[in-house]
N, C-alpha and C positions, 0 to 999 in steps of 0.2 A: 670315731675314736681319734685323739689328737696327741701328740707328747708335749706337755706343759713345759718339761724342763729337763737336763739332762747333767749329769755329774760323773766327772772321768778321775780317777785318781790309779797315776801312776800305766796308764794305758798307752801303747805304742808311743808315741815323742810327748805325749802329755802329761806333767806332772802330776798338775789339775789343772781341773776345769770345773766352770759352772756355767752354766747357757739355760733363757728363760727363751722360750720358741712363741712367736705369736699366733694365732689358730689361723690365719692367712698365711702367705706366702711367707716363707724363709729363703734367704740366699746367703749361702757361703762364697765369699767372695778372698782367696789368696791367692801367691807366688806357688809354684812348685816345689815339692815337699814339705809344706806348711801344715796339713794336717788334714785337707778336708776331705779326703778321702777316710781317712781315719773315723773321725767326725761319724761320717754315714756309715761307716763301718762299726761302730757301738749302739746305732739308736738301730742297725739292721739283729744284733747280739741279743740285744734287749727283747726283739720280737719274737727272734727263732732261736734266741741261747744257743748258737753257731756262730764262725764266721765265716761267709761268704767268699773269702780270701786265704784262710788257711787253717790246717788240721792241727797244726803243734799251737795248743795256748801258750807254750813259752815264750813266742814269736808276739805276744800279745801284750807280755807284762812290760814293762819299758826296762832300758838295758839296767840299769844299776838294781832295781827291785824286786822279792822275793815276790810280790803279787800282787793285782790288780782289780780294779773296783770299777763299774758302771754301774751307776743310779738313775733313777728316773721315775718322771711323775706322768702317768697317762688319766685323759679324762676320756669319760664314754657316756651315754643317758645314765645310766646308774648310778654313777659318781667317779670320785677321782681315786686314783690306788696308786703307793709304791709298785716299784719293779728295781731289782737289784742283782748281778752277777756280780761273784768273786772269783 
């Protein structure tokens, strides 16, 4: 199973985003506090609907926003499926 592609709106420093992932290797490549921790921290959400880093969702939504969106498209043998937290 692989994640095709990923969508952040309004999640920790992210306003949006939209990222296509290729079935090889991915590298996040920035500066410190750029986000790529964040990054692995919503496609880790999407798997276990938790985060890995902290208990209060509020800490989730980005500062100005009442709430917060991760989408995502996984493929497996069977086919391909949404996946979506609010």
């Amino acid at each position: 199973m692989y994640l095709n592609e990923l969508g952040l709106k309004d999640f920790r420093n992210y306003a949006e985003l939209q990222v296509e992932f290729s079935k090889s290797v991915n590298i996040f490549i920035g500066d410190n506090a750029q986000g790529k921790t964040n990054l692995l921290e919503a496609i880790y959400m999407l798997a276990a609907a938790r985060s890995h880093r902290d208990n209060n969702d509020r800490d989730l939504i980005r500062w100005s926003a009442s709430a917060a969106k991760i989408s995502g498209r996984v493929t497996r043998n069977s086919g391909s499926f949404p996946l979506e937290l609010v």
